[in-house]
C-alpha positions, 0 to 999 in steps of 0.5 A, a space after each residue: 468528450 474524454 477519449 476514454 468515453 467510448 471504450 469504458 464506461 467508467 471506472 469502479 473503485 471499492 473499498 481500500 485504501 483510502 489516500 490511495 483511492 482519493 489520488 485515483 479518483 482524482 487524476 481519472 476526474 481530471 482526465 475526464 473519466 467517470 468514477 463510481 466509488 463503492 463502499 461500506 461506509 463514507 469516507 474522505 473519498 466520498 466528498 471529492 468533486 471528482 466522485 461521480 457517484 457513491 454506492 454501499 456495497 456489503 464488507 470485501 470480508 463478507 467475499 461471497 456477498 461482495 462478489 455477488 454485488 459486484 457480478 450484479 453491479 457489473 451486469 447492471 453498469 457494463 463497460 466499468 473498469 475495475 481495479 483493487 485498491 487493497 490486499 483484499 480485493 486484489 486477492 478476490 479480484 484475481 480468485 474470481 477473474 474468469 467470471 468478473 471479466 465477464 462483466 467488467 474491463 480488469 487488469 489483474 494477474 490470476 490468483 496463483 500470482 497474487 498468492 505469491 505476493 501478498 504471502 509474505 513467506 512465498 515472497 521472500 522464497 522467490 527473493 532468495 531465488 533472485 538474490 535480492 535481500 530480505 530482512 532475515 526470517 524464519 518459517 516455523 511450521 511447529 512450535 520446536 521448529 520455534 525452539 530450534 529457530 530462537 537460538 538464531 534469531 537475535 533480539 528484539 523480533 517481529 512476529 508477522 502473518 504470513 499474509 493479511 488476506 484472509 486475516 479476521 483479526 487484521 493484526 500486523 503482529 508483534 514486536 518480542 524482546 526477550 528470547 524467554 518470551 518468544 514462544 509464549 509470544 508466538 503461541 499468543 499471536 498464532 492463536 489470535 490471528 485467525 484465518 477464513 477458511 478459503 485461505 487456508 483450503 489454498 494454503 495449509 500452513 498459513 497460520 503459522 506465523 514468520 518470525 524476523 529480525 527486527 530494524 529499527 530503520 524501518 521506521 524512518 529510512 525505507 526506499 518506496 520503487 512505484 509505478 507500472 509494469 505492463 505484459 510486454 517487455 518494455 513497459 516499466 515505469 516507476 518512481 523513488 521516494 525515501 520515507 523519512 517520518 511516520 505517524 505515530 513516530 515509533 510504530 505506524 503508517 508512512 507520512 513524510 516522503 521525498 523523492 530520491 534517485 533510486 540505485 539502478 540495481 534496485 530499479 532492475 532487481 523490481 522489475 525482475 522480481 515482477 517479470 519472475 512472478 508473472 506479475 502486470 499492473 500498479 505495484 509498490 515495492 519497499 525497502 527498508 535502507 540499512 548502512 548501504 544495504 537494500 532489505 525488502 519486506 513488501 509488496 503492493 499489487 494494487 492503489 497504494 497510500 501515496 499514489 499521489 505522490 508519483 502522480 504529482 510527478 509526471 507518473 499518473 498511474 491510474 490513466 496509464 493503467 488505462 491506457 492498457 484496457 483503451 489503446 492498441 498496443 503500438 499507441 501506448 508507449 506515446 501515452 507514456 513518454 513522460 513516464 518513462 525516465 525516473 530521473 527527476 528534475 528538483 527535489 519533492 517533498 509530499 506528506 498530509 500537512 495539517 497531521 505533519 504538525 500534529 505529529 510533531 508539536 505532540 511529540 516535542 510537548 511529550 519531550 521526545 523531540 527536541 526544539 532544534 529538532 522541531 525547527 530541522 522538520 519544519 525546515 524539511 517541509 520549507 526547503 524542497 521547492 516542490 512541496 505536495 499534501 496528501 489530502 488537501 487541494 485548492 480545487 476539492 477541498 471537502 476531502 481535507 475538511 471530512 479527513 480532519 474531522 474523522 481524524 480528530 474525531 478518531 483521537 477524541 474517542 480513544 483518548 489513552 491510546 492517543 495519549 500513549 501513541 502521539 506524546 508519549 510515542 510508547 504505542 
């Protein structure tokens, strides 16, 4: 019997994440707790032998509807622990703490400290406030503020959403070039990236945009602080990873990792950043690494995509996390002895094998990587003597074989933009 059986029911994970989701689901089977996975549609998570059950529930979108499914749920399954795996429902996790905890065991700070978070322009307010640095930005809330703003900012730009909560384009924005199409660009990306009216009742000047400068190291070179912070003084737990390659290459989400031994300002300039917002639970920080210098540009409150990653590392988040809900506080610190150093013995290197190749064979054949290149990566891959996959597992394997499928799958239908993205990387 688990030693969690008598505490929790069982855990309850919703639609997010999807590498994020399948590692936690994972590491609560191992350790014997029972995971319903609820989602709108199937994904590779779906297949997992560790799943213990599968529910449709309505869009995180549709808010009203999601937690209306949710409340019912709980009232119907008590005793399930309920944890956010993306930006969404850890915003509507916290908005509708009060009423969710009635029926379910949670772990969320309330709305007032995700807000902080998950806006990127309060984010990097309370960074200045701290002293730990940021890639520049600007705020405008006018269309002359963006004029005034243009001299200052140099090329090439990102216009960003302060926030994807509450986005119903989900756009990350877009990259400008040219000071001269910098307000056409702004107007475009500000008209498109349209909110719900929930977010803007909660803040007034959230569809205006951020503006910041541009680092082309964020594509290869960002420092990824994970782990735990629990209410107590004391309860800091966390790992370093490097991000070395992402897919598709030039513009897209993170593939290649391996460990690192993070700068011990940057472990402590975390922790502060998390004690000063008031924030407790699983978090991922990143940094993008430029010529010594550490720029923050994002703030994870929830199940990331690379979770595994620290798990694989003696770091199981997901039980930690539990340990909150299950144990007296005095028992915790003996759960998570192994947690505790971010000192690592070897180095861990961690990507989803069979998309490592794909990536690489596609932009050698689109003569944008050389052949000696080509051999340096698949040397990365052989040299580290610790060496984990994303997806595949000898022991739950139909995850790999749905994600491999759906992922092709994906490629074939969108033929031009795979094209573009993976030769021709000019996404």
């Amino acid at each position: 019997m688990s030693p969690y059986s008598e505490s929790v029911n069982g855990v309850l994970i919703t639609t997010g994440s999807y590498l994020g989701t399948l590692a936690a689901i994972r590491d609560f089977g191992r350790n014997g707790v029972k995971v319903i996975l609820a989602d709108t549609s199937m994904s590779l998570s779906h297949f997992s032998r560790y799943l213990h059950r599968y529910e449709s529930c309505p869009s995180p979108s549709n808010s009203s509807a999601f937690i209306a499914w949710l409340l019912n749920y709980g009232k119907r399954h008590p005793g399930l622990f309920l944890y956010p795996s993306c930006d969404l429902t850890a915003w509507l996790y916290s908005v509708h703490r009060d009423e969710l905890r009635q029926v379910f065991k949670i772990y969320s700070p309330d709305k007032g400290v995700l807000f902080e978070i998950l806006n990127k322009k309060r984010l990097m307010q309370h960074c200045e406030t701290l002293n730990i640095d940021c890639p520049k930005s600007v705020f405008p809330t006018s269309l002359e503020d963006v004029k005034r703003y243009a001299r200052d900012i140099k090329m090439p730009c990102l216009i960003k959403p302060q926030t994807q909560v509450g986005s119903k384009t989900k756009s990350k924005g877009t990259k400008v070039y040219e000071i001269d199409s910098l307000i056409d660009s702004y107007q475009t990306q500000r008209v498109k990236n349209q909110y719900e009216g929930y977010i803007k009742d909660y803040a007034n000047d959230i569809d205006w945009p951020i503006i910041q400068e541009y680092h082309d190291e964020a594509t290869r070179d960002t420092l990824s602080i994970a782990g735990f912070i629990g209410r107590d003084p004391g309860q800091f737990y966390c790992r370093a990873s490097k991000k070395v390659m992402q897919t598709p290459r030039k513009i897209g989400v993170g593939l290649c990792f391996e460990s690192t031994e993070p700068p011990e300002q940057i472990v402590r300039q975390c922790e502060d950043l998390c004690r000063h917002l008031g924030y407790y639970g699983i978090f991922e920080i990143e940094f993008i690494c430029r010529e010594g210098q550490y720029l923050l540009i994002d703030f994870n409150p929830r199940y990331y995509g690379q979770m595994e990653f620290e798990i694989q590392r003696s770091l199981s988040l997901p039980m930690i996390l539990l340990d909150q809900i299950n144990l007296e506080p005095s028992e915790i610190p003996r759960q998570t002895a192994t947690a505790i150093s971010t000192k690592q013995e070897g180095s861990f290197h961690y990507s989803v094998n069979w998309l490592f190749y794909m990536t690489l064979i596609c932009s050698w054949l689109g003569f944008n990587l050389s052949t000696t290149e080509l051999k340096e990566w698949f040397r990365w891959k052989n040299k580290a003597p610790n060496y984990h996959d994303a997806v595949y597992r000898s022991d739950d394997i139909k995850p790999f074989i749905f994600h491999l499928i759906a992922s092709l799958a994906k490629y074939l239908r969108h033929p031009r933009a795979t094209f573009r993205n993976l030769f021709l990387e000019t996404n």
